[in-house]
N, C-alpha and C positions, 0 to 999 in steps of 0.2 A: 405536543402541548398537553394532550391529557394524562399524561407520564407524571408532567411535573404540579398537574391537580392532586394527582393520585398520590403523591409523595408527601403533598400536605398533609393529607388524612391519615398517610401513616405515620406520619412525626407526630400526628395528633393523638393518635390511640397510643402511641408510644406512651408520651407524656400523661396523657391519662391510666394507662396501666402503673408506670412508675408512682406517681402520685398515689395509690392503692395499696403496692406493696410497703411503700415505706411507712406508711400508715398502722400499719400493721404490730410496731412494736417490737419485733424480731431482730435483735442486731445482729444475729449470725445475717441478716440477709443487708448489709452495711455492706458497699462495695468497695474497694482500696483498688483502684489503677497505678500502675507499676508502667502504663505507657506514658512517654510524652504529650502523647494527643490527648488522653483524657477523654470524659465522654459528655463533654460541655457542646452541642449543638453550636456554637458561636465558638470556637476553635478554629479559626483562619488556618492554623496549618493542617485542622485534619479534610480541611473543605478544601483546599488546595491537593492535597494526596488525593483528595475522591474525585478530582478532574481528572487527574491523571489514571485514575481507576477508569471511569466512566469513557475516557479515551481508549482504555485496552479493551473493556468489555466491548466495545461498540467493535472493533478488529478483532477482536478473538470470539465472535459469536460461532456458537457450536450449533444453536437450534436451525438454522438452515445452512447446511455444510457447503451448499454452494452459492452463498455470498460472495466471496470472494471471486465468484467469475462475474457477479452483474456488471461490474467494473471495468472487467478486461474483455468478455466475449461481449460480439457485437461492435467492436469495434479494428481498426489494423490490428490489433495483438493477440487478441483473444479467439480460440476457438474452442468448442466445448467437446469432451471429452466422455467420461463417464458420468454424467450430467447427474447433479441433484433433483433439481426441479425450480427452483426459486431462482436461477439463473436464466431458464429457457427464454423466456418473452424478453432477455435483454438481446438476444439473436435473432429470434421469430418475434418480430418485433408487432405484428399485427395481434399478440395476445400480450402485450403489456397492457395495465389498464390499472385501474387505482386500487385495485385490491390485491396488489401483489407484495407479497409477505417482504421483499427487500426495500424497495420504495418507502413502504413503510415503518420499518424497524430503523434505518437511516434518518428518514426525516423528525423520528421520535428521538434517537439518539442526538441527533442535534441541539434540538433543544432542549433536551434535559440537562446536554452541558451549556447551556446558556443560562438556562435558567438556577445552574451551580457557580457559574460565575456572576450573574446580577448576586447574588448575595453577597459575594464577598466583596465586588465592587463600590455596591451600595452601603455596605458595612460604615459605622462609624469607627474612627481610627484603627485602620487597618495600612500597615506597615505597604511604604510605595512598590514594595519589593514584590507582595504578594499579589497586592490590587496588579500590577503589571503583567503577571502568570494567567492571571486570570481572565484578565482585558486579553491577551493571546488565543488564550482557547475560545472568546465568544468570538473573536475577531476572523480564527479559524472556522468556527460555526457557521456564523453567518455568510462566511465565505462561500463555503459548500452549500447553503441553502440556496442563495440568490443565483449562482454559477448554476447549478441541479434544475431548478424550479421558478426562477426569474422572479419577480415580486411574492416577495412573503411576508407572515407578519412579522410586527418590530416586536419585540418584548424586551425592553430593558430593565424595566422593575419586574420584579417576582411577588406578586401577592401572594397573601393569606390565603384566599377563597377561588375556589376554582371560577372561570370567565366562559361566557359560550358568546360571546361577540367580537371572535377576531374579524379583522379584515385584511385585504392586502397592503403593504406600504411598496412602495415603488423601490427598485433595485437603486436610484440614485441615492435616496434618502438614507436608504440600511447603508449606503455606502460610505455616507460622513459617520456614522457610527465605528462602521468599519476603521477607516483613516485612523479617529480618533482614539481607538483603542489600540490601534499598530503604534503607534506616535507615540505613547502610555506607556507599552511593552519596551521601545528600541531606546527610551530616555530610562526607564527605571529599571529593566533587568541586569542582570550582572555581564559581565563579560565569560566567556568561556572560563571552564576552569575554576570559576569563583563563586558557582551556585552553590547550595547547601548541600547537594547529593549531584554525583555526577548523572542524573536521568532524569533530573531537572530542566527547566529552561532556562538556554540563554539569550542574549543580546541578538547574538546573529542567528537563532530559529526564528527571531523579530523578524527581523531582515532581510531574512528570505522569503518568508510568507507575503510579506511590504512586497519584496521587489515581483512576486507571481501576483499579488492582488492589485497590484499598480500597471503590470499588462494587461489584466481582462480592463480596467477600467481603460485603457486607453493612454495613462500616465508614463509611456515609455523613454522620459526622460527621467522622470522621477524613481521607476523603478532601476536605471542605471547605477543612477546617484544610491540610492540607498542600498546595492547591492554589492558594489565597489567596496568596501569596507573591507569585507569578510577577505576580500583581496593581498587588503595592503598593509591590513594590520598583521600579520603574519603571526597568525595562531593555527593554521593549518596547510595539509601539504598533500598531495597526490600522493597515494601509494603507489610505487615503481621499482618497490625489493620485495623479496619474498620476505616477512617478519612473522614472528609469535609462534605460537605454541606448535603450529605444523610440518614447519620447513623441513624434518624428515622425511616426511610424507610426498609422495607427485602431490603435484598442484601447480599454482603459480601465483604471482603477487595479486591480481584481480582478486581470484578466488580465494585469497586470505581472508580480505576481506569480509566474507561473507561467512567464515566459520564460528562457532559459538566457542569463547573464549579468546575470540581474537578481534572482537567486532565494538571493543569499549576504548574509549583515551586511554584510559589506563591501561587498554593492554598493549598497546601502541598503535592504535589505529587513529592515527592524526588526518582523517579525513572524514570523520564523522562528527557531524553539527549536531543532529538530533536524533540520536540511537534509544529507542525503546527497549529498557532494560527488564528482561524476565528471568525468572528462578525456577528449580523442580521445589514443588510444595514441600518434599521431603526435606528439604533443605529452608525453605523459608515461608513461613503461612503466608498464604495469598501474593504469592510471588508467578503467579501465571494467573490469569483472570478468564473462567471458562474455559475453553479448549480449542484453542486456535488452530484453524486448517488452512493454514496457508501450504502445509506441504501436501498434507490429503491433495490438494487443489493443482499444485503446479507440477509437482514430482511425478512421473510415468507410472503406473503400476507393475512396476516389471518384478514385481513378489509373484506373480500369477506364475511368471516362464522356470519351469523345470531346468532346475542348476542355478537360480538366482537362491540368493539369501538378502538380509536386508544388512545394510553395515552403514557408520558412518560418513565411509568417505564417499557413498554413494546418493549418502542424503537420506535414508531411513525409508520408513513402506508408504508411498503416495499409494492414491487411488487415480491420477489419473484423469482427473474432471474439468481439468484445463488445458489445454494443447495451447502451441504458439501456433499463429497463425501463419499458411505459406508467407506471406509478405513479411513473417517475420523470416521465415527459413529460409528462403531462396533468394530474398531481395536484395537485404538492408546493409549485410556484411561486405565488407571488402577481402580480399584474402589478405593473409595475416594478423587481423583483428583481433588481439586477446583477450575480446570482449566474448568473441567467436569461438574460442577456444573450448578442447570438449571436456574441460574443466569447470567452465562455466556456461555454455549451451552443449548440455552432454547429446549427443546424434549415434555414439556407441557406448555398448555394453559389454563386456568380456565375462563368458562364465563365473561366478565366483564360489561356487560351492564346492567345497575342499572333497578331492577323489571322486569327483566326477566324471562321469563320459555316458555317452548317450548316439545314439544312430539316428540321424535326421535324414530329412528328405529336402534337397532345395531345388528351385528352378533356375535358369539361367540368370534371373536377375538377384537372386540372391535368397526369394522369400521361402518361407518354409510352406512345405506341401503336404499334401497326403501320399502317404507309399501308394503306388502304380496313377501317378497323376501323370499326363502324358507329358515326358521332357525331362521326368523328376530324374535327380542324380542322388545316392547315397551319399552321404556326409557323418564319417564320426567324429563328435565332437568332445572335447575334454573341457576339467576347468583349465583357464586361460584363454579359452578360444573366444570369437566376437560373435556374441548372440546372432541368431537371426531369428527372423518370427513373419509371422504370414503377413498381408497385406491388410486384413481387418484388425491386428494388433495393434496398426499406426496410430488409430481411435484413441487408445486409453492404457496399452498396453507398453508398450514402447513408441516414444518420438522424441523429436530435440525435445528439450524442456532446460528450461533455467537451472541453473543449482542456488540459487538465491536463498531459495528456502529449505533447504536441504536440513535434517535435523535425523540424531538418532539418538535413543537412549536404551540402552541394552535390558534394562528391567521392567522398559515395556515395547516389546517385538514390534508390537500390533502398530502401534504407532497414530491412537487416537488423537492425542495428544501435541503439538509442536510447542516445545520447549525450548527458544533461542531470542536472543534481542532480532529487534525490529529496526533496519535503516529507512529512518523515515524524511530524513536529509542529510544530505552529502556535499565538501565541497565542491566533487564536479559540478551536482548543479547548480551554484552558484553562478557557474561559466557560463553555463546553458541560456540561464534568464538573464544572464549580462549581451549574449551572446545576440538573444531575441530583441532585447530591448534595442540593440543596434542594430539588427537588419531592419527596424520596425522606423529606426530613426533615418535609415539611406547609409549608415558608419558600414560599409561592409567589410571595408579594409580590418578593422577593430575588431568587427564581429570573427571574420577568419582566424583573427589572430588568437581569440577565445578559444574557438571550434578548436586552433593547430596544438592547445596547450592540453587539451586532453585525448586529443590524436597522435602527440607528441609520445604520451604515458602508453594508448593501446597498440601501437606500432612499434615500439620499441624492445623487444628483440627481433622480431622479423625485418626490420630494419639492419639486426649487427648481424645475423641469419644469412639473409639474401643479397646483404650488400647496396640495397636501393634506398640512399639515405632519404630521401623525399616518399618512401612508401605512406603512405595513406594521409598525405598535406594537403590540403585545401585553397583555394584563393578564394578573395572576393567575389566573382561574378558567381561562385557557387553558391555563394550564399542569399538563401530564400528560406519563407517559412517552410518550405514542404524539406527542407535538406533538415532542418533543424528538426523537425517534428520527427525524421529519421535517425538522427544523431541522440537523441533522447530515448529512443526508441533501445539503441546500440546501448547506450549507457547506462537507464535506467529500465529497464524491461526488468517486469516483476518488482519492482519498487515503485512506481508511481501509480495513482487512477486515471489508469490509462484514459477512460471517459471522459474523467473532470478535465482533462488535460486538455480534448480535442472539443470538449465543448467550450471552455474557455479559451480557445483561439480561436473558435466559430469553424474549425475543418473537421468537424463530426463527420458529417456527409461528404463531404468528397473523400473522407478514407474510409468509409462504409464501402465506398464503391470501387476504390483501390482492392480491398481486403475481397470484394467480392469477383472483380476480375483475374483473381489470380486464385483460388479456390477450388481444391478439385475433390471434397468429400462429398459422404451423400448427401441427398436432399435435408433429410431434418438434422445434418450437420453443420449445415453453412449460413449465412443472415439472409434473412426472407422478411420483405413485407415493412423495409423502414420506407420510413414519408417524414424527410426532411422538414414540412408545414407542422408536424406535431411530434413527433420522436429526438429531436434537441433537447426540449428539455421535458422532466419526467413529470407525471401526473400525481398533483397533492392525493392523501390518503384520503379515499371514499368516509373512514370509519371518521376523519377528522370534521370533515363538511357537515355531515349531520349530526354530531354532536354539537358543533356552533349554532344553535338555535337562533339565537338573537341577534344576527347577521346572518351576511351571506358571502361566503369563503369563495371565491370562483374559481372554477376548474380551467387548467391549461386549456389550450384549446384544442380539439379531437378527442380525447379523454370524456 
């Protein structure tokens, strides 16, 4: 909220500076714009682009490089790595508290995109097309805040002057706002295909946020219904061939997917709804916004191990600072999963650094030692061979890890930078929330039959493979929230908040404790110290509380 005080003031000196110079008499200093946009403040499409900005920078924040874990450590998926710092008390859960730099940089980025769409909403004649984009993103907003933080405030007008008198409105209430604005976005946006730029919104990004914000509410007949669509209108398809730019390459059709240059409609990827489109600068001004670490985060740091180089098809140099959690690695796959595949959860490494060889030392189980360690065996290794590395490696150096994020660009090694579109919805999970919505309703038969159409897509070679045409099907009596919560887990790991996920089905805490009965690193690596009564949902920012002078903002409660 004091973001978007603060933003007055700068539009203000803005306009006060401008007013100054033109004063001046100078018409070399007469500006001519050659953009579309223009630099008229009251430009519906350049305030429309700047949500969509406002969306990237809020994901691609660089100043705490391990954001990106508050979200997934601390809960089944997440384990932390080569830790930032800003992510710790999402694990050590007994030092969360309102002044921690993620909490708050979130709950600030929220509203500042709310308070980017009250304007254009509130705008006078403002085309239904764009008020509907816009109604999306606060409708996303406030989604995430009430889901995070349970009652918070409403702000649907955007004043002039900054306010120190919020108070809380009840999560029912933000909730007709919500409706109201989904309802807004699924009547006036376009259909796939027929936005103004393909990295626009469409209809069914409506439709899917409707059918996730219509289960936390409870609506699980209604999120059925409005997620059905996306179904039967037949605008989209499972990917189940290898396609695009790679197919000389190993890999397989999953992991197409997830490549940059292969991850847009246009470039045949008919199974993405809403893919966040980025560019290298060099190539297009402010086409990456800050420097986003989602690969620093999820990729292994195996630039450390002697004989690695960093390349593309290995996903570029992570750091490391995210692990999956055992209950992702040992639990949730079935054998032949192509989900599982170590294309897309890599578990090996093979030398790659050209004319290499090297004298190692291993133990019986495989890890690397110190020469005269009792047991050790000499091992020469070349390039080709399949890394090994010690047992404290597993931390940050090498582990399974996602290729989701995988990105490389050769003219910057280092790899500060991740430069790739963002799949921020898919139509798997369209199945998922249809899927949910019927186990929710007693449909189990229906709901399986969901689960079987994208168990159908990740079993399907190991099915022509092994010969066992029913490998990885499903029935009804399988289906419960805890398989689903699993099966999402399978499909969408490293693409969802994981958090927002388990707190909006209320199984935060029993997969805290899943995650922690299966856990075997050290102490200040594993979750400690959650309390179910206060660690659900997160604590409003301290700095916000007492700036509201003229009420009184109340804190969650333990906080």
């Amino acid at each position: 909220m004091k973001n978007i005080a603060k933003s007055i003031y700068i539009v203000a000196s803005a306009l006060t500076l401008s007013s100054v110079l033109t004063g001046c008499g100078d018409s070399f200093l007469d500006e001519k714009m050659y953009s579309s946009y223009g630099t008229d403040v009251t430009d519906v499409k350049a305030k429309i682009i700047g949500l969509h900005r406002q969306y990237a920078a809020t994901w691609g924040w660089s100043g705490k490089q391990g954001f990106v874990g508050c979200w997934q450590d601390g809960t089944d998926v997440g384990a932390p790595g080569d830790t930032e710092g800003v992510e710790v008390p999402f694990y050590q859960y007994a030092d969360l508290n309102s002044e921690n730099a993620g909490v708050a940089f979130y709950w600030e980025a929220l509203y500042d995109m709310i308070g980017s769409a009250n304007n254009i909403i509130n705008a006078d004649g403002v085309d239904p097309v764009y008020r509907a984009e816009a109604a999306f993103f606060r409708a996303l907003s406030y989604n995430q805040l009430v889901t995070l933080w349970g009652d918070v405030p409403l702000i649907t007008v955007t004043g002039s002057v900054p306010r120190t008198d919020y108070t809380r409105t009840s999560v029912s209430e933000i909730d007709e706002v919500i409706k109201a604005d989904l309802k807004d976005a699924i009547e006036n946006l376009p259909a796939v295909g027929e936005t103004e730029s393909e990295s626009r919104i469409n209809k069914d990004c409506a439709r899917m946020l409707a059918a996730d914000v219509y289960l936390r509410m409870g609506l699980n007949e209604e999120a059925e219904e409005v997620v059905t669509p996306i179904m039967t209108e037949g605008n989209y398809e499972l990917i189940s061939e290898r396609y695009g730019k790679f197919t000389s390459e190993p890999g397989d059709y999953y992991h197409d997917m997830f490549r940059w240059g292969n991850m847009r409609r246009s470039q045949s990827n008919k199974e993405g709804i809403w893919i966040f489109q980025m560019e290298y600068e060099r190539d297009v001004v402010g086409g990456t916004i800050d420097a986003p670490q989602q690969r620093r985060n999820w990729v292994a740091a195996f630039h450390k191990v002697n004989g690695m180089v960093n390349c593309d098809s290995l996903g570029g140099r992570g750091n490391g600072r995210l692990r999956l959690s055992n209950y992702v690695k040992y639990k949730v796959f079935d054998e032949g999963d192509i989900r599982n595949s170590n294309y897309n959860i890599r578990r090996k490494l093979y030398y790659n650094k050209p004319d290499f060889s090297a004298t190692i030392y291993v133990d019986d189980e495989g890890y690397r030692v110190n020469e005269g360690t009792e047991g050790a065996k000499e091992l020469v290794v070349h390039t080709g061979d399949l890394v090994h590395i010690t047992r404290a490696d597993t931390l940050n150096v090498l582990y399974p890890h996602t290729t989701k994020w995988g990105g490389y660009d050769d003219a910057e090694d280092f790899g500060f930078v991740l430069v790739k579109d963002w799949p921020l919805m898919r139509f798997a999970e369209a199945y998922l929330l249809r899927a949910e919505a019927r186990i929710k309703l007693g449909k189990t038969a229906e709901a399986a039959e969901d689960i079987n159409v994208l168990r159908d897509r990740a079993f399907k070679e190991y099915r022509e493979t092994s010969g066992n045409a029913d490998a990885g099907k499903v029935s009804a009596d399988q289906m419960t929230m805890d398989f689903l919560l699993d099966e999402r887990i399978r499909e969408l790991v490293g693409e969802e908040n994981r958090r927002y996920t388990l707190v909006r089905t209320g199984y935060l805490p029993a997969r805290v404790k899943a995650a922690q009965e299966i856990e075997t690193a050290p102490a200040n690596k594993i979750i400690t110290g959650f309390d179910e009564k206060k660690h659900v949902l997160l604590p409003i920012p301290l700095s916000d509380i007492q700036l509201n002078k003229d009420a009184i903002l109340t804190q969650n409660p333990g906080y």
